[in-house]
Legacy VTK file of the C-alpha trace (Angstrom):
# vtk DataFile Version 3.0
C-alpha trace
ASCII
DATASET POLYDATA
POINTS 480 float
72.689 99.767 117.794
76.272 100.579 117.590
78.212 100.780 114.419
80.166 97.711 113.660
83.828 98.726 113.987
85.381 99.201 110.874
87.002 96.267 108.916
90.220 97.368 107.964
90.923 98.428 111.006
90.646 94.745 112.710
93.715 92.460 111.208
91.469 89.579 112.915
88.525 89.731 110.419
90.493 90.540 107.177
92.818 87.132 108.017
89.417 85.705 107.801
89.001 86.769 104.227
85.249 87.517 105.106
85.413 90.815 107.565
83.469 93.159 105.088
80.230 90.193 104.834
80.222 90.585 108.609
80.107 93.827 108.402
77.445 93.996 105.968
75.976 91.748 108.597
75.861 93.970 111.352
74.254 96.680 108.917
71.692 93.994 107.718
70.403 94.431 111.621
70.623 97.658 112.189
67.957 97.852 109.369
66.882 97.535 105.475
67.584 100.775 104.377
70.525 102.362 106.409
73.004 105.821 106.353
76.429 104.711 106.161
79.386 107.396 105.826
81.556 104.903 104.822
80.944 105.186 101.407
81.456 108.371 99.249
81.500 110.445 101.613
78.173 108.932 102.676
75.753 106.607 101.192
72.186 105.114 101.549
73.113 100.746 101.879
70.338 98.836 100.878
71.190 95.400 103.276
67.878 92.878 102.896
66.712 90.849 100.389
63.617 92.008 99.552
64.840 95.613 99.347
67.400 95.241 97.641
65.411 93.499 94.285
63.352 96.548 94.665
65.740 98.876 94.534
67.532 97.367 91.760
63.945 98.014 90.096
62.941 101.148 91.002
63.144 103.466 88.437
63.417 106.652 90.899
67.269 105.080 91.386
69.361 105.901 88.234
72.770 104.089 87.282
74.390 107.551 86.159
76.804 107.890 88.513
80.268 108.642 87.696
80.763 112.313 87.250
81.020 112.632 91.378
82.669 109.837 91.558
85.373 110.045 88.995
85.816 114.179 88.864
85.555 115.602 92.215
86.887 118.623 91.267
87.428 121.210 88.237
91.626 119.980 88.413
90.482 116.306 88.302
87.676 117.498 85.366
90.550 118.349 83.227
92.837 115.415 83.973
90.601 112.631 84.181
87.861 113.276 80.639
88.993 110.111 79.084
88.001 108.528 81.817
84.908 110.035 82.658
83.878 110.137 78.850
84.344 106.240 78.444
83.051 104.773 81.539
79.417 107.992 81.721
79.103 106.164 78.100
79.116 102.167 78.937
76.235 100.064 79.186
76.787 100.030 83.257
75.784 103.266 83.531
73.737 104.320 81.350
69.851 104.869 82.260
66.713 103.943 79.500
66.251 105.102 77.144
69.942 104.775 75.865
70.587 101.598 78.131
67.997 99.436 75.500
69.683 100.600 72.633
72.715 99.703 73.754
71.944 96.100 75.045
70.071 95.040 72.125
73.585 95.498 70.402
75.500 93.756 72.405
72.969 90.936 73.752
73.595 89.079 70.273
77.149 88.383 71.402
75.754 86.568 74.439
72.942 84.462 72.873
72.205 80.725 73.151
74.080 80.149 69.843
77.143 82.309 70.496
78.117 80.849 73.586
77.898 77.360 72.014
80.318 78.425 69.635
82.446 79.675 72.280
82.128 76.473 74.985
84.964 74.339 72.897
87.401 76.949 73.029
86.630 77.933 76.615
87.348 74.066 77.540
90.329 74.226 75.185
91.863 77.377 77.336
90.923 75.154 80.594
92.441 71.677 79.121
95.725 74.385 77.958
96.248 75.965 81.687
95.957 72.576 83.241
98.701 71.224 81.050
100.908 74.169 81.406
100.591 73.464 85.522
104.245 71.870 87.363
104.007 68.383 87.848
105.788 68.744 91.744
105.224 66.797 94.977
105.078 67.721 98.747
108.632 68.541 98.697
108.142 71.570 95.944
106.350 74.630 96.797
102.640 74.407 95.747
100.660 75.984 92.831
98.558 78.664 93.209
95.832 78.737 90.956
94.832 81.700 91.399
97.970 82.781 89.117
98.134 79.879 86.611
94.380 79.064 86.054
91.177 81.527 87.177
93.057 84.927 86.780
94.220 83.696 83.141
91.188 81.940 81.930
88.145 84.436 82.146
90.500 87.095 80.363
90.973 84.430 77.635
87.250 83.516 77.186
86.111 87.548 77.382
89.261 88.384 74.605
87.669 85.571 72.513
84.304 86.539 72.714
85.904 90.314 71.807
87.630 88.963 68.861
91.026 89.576 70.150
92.380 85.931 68.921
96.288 86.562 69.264
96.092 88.869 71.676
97.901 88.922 74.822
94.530 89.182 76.802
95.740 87.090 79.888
99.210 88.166 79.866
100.962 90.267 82.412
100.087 93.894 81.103
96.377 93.097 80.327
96.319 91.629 83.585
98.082 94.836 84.981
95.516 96.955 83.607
92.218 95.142 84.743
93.839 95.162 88.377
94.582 98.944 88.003
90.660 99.764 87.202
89.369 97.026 89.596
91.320 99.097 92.551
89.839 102.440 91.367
86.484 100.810 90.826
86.308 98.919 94.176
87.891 101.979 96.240
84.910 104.014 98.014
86.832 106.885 97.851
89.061 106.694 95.131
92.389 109.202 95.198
93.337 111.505 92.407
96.532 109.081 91.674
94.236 105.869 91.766
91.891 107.703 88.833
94.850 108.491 86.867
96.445 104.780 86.824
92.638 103.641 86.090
92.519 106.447 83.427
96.178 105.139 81.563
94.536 101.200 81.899
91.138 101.856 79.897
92.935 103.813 77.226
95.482 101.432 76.942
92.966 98.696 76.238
91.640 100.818 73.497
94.197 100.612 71.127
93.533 96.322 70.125
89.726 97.110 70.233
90.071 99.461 67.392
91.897 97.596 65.608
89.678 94.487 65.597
86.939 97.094 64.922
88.375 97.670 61.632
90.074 94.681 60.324
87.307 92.045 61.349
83.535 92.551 60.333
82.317 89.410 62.162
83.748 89.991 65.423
82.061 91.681 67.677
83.906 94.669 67.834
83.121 94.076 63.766
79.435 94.614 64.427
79.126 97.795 66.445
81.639 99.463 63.777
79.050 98.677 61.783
75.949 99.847 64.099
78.235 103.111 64.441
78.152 103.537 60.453
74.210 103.300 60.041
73.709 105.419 63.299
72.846 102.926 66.091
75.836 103.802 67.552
76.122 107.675 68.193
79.902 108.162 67.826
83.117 106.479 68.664
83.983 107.165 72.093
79.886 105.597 72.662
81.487 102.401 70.437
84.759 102.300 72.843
83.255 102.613 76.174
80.951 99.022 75.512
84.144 97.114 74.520
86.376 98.351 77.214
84.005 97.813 80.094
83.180 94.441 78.412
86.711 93.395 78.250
87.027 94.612 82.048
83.982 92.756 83.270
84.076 90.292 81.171
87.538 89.192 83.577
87.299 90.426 86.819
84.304 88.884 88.469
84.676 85.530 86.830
87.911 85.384 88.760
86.372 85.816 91.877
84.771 83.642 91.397
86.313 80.439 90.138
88.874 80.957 92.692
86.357 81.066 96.235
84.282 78.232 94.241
87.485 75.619 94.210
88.491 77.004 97.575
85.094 76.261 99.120
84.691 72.645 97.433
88.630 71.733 98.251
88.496 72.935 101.762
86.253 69.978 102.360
87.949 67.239 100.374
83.691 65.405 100.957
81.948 68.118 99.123
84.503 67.632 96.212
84.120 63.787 96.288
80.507 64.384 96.455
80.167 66.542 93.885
82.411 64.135 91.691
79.623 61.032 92.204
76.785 63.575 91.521
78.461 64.734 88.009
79.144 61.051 87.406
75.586 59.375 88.405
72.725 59.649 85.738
74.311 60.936 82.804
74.773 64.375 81.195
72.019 66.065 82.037
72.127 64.956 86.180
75.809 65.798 85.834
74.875 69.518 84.214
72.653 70.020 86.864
74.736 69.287 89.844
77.808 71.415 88.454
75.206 74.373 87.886
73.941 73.870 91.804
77.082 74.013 92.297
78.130 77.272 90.858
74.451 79.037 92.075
75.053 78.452 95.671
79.026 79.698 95.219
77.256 82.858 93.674
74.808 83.346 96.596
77.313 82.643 99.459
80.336 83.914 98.273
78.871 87.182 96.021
81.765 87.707 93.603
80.517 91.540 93.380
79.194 92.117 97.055
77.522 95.584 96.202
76.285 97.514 92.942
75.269 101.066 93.157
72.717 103.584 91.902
71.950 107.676 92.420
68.761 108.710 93.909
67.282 110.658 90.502
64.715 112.253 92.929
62.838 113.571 96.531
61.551 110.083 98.055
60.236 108.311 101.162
61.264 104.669 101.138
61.501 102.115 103.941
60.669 105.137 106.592
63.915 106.814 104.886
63.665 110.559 103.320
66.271 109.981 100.082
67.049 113.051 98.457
68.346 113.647 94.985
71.826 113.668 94.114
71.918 110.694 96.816
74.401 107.785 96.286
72.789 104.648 96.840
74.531 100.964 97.389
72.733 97.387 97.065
74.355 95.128 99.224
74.340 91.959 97.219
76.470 90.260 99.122
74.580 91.326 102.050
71.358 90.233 100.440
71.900 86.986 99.600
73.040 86.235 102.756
69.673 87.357 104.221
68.283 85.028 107.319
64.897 86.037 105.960
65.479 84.846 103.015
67.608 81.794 102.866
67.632 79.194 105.610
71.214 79.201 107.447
72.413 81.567 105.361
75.963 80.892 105.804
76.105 77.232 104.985
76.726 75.575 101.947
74.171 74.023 100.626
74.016 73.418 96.545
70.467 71.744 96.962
68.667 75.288 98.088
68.206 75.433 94.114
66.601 79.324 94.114
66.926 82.706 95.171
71.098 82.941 94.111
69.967 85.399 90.800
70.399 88.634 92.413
74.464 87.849 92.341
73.827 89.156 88.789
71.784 91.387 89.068
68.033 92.694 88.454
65.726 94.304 86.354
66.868 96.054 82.867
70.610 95.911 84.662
70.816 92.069 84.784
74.350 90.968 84.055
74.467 90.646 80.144
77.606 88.382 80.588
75.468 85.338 83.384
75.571 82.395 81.214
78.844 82.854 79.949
79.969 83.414 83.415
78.130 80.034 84.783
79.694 78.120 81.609
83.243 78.916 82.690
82.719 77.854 85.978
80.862 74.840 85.158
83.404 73.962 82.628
86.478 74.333 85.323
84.787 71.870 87.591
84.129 69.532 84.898
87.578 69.171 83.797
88.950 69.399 86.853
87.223 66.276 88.180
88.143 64.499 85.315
91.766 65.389 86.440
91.768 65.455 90.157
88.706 63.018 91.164
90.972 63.478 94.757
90.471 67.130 95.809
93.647 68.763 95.973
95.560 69.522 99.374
95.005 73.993 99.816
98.488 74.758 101.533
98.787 76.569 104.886
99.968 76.455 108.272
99.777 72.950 109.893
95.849 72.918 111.070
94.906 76.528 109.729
94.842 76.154 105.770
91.666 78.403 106.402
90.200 80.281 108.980
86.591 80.033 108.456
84.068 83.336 109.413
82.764 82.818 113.146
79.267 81.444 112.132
80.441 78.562 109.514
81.257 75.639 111.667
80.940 73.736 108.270
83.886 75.427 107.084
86.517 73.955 108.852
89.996 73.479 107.353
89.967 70.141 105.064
91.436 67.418 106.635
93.781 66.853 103.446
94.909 70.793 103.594
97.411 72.322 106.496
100.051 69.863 105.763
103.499 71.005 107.369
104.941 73.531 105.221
108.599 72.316 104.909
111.589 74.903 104.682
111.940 77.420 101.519
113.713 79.850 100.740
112.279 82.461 98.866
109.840 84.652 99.822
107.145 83.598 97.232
107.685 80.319 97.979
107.088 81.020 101.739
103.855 83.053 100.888
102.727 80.386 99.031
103.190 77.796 101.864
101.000 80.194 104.195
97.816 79.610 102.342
95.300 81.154 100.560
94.987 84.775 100.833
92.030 87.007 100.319
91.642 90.060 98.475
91.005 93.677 100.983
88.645 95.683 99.987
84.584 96.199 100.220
83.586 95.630 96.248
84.982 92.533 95.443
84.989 88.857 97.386
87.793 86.939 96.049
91.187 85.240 96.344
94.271 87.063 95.262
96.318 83.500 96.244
95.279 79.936 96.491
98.158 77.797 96.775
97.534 73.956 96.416
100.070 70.541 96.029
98.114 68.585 93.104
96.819 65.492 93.276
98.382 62.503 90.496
96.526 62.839 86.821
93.747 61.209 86.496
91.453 60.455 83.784
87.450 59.758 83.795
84.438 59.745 81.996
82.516 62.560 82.991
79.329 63.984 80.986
80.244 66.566 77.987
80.541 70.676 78.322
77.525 72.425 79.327
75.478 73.411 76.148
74.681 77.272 75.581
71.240 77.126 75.660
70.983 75.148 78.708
73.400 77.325 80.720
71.173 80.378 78.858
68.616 78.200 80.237
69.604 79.441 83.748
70.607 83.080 83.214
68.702 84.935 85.956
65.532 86.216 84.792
64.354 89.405 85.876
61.906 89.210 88.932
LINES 1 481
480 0 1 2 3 4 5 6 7 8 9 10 11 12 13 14 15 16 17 18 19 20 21 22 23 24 25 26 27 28 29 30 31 32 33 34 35 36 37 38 39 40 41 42 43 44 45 46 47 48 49 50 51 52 53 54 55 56 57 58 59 60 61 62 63 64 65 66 67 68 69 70 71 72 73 74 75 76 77 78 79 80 81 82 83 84 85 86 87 88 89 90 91 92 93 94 95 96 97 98 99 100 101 102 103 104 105 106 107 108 109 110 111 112 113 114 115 116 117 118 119 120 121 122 123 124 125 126 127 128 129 130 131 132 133 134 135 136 137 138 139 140 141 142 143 144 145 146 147 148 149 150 151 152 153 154 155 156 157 158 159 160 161 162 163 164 165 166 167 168 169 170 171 172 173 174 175 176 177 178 179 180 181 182 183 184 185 186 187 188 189 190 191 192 193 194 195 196 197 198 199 200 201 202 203 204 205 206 207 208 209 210 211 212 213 214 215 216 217 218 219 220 221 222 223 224 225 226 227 228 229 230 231 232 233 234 235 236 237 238 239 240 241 242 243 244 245 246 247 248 249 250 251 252 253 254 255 256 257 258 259 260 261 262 263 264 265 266 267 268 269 270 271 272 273 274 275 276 277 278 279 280 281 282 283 284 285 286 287 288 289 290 291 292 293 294 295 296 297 298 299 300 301 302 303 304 305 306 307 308 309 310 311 312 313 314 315 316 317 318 319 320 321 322 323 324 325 326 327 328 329 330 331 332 333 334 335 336 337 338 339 340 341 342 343 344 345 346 347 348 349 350 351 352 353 354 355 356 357 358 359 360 361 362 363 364 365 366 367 368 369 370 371 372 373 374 375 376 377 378 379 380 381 382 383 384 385 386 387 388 389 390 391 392 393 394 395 396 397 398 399 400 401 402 403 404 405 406 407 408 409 410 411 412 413 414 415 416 417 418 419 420 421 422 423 424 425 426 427 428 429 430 431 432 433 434 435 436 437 438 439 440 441 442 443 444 445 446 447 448 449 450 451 452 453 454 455 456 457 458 459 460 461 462 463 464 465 466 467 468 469 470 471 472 473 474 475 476 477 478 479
């Protein structure tokens, strides 16, 4: 088969906003386990289903992986050991023994009873960003949410759950620095420059970490101060790396998202009215259930973190393959869970499919610590938002192209409600804003960096309460 021509090199597929998933796509057929050079400076892609919960299994695959990737030279060794020593140290990648240890520490924070405590404030932050929005009609330039509600809110939520109450978690420089690491995390091939600016972003998100670390005990910052002072911890930098990449994490993917989730269900002005009646039918628990369909089949579709990676730790025939050690290795999640063999038209959306979306966080020991909180924010948005906008709002664009959808998805056609005429403006913001939403380029991350919208008139409704903890625990991804 010939290799799929290179995304960024086709302005076609990236106005799409999908042209790495049909990549992925072509690699998925050329075979399970393929050689891609792509990737730092060549990798092993895991593309199937099947493979790819294996691999995220299979002990012979190790998640130590940075010193390549961060120092690729003695110069960069020197330059870049803050760096290297935080993110070698973080919970991410780091391998068993060390990798229990560390998430028994920090799974408390996460637990049934500590997201329960957290789910008023989260729909405080929501109710808070929705009253902050500009009131305007058709003739004023629309809002995009990507800027005033789902880049703002996760880092919110994640500082609270850190402890960092006062701090400036979704303003401007915090945001500055969790885009700085995101573009040296999501580069395959990241530049000397690009690991410097990454470098200057984690140790700049140090400094309010520490401090919480001293000055509040019950935070949970508080608590692995204290594992560090009776030895579970082995040192500071070990204490540092789980907060940073926690605060990081914590952000970036729930952004993703919340902002291809409203895109998808606004697009389609039915699937938003439909989802309304379901949330509004039988009571709380139908209503719960419906949002959280909701949510699994945005994870499987539209993979907020399309692939994770792993180092072959030794010599070893798989899938007809010879891996070698020293190997990089990527799972294709997004890839995966778009799998003909294992989902049913893949590509469309279809909430009631009910299974099969858990390996969007994950597998194994690795399973994402952070999946409930993550499916609480996003059920939470929806929630209020209905109760708000029962009408879906109008996505801005181009008269009859608010969204181009990806060549197999006849089912997502521009909404009827979206592509109104843009009328005349001025600025240049203003003008971007009126050409729709706008994708994020790159291979790691499937997201919206824009998503412009004119808002429907306030609207109030009875809708069932917020999601409890332990029933959105309830649905964190168990390990298969």
């Amino acid at each position: 088969m010939n290799a799929p021509r290179e995304p960024w090199t086709d302005d076609r597929l990236l106005a799409r906003g999908d042209a790495w998933g049909q990549t992925f796509e072509a690699w998925r057929e050329e075979g399970a386990l393929v050689w891609r050079p792509e990737f730092f400076g060549g990798a092993w892609v895991v593309t199937r289903h099947a493979q790819a919960q294996a691999a995220l299994r299979d002990p012979r695959l190790s998640v130590r992986r940075t010193g390549a990737w961060v120092m690729s030279d003695d110069a960069a060794r020197q330059q870049l050991r803050g760096l290297q020593g935080l993110m070698a140290r973080a919970l991410l990648f780091v391998d068993a023994p060390d990798h229990g240890r560390l998430r028994a520490l920090l799974a408390p924070a996460f637990a049934p009873a500590a997201l329960q405590a957290l789910a008023a404030g989260i729909e405080a932050d929501v109710q808070a960003l929705l009253d902050a929005l500009p009131a305007g009609g058709d003739a004023d330039p629309p809002v995009d949410l990507v800027a005033t509600l789902t880049r703002p809110l996760p880092a919110r939520v994640i500082g609270r759950c850190l402890g960092l109450v006062g701090c400036d978690c979704d303003g401007p420089e915090f945001l500055a620095w969790s885009e700085e690491l995101a573009q040296f995390l999501a580069a395959p091939e990241p530049s000397r420059a690009l690991a410097l600016r990454a470098q200057r972003a984690l140790l700049a998100m140090v400094e309010p970490l520490e401090r919480v670390a001293r000055e509040r005990p019950d935070s949970l910052p508080g608590r692995l101060q204290a594992a560090l002072d009776d030895g579970r911890l082995h040192d500071r930098q070990e204490l540092l790396a789980q907060l940073v990449m926690l605060l990081f994490a914590g952000y970036e993917t729930t952004r993703h998202l919340l902002g291809s989730l409203l895109l998808t269900l606004w697009r389609d002005p039915a699937r938003w009215q439909a989802l309304g009646r379901a949330v509004a039918a039988d009571g709380p628990a139908t209503g719960r259930a419906a949002l959280a369909a909701v949510v699994r089949e945005a994870l499987r579709r539209d993979c907020p973190v399309r692939y994770t990676a792993r180092r072959v730790a030794c010599d070893f025939e798989w899938d007809g393959q010879r891996l070698r050690r020293g190997q990089p290795l990527l799972v294709l999640l997004s890839s995966a869970l778009r799998d003909p063999r294992q989902f049913d038209a893949p590509l469309d959306w279809r909430p009631q499919r009910g299974s099969g979306w858990a390996l969007a966080f994950g597998s194994g020991a690795h399973v994402c610590l952070g999946a409930a909180l993550t499916q609480i924010e996003a059920e939470t948005v929806l929630r209020v938002l209905l109760q708000r906008w029962p009408q879906a709002p109008r996505v801005a664009g181009p008269a009859g192209a608010s969204h181009r959808p990806g060549r197999h998805d006849p089912h997502d056609r521009p909404a009827d409600a979206a592509g109104v005429p843009a009328p005349a403006v001025a600025g240049a913001a203003d003008r971007a804003l009126h050409d729709g939403p706008a994708w994020i380029d790159g291979p790691l991350y499937r997201g919206l960096s824009r998503l412009p919208v004119w808002l429907p008139g306030v609207m109030s409704g009875a809708l069932p309460g917020p999601p409890s903890a332990s029933s959105a625990s309830g649905r964190q991804p168990a390990a298969r």
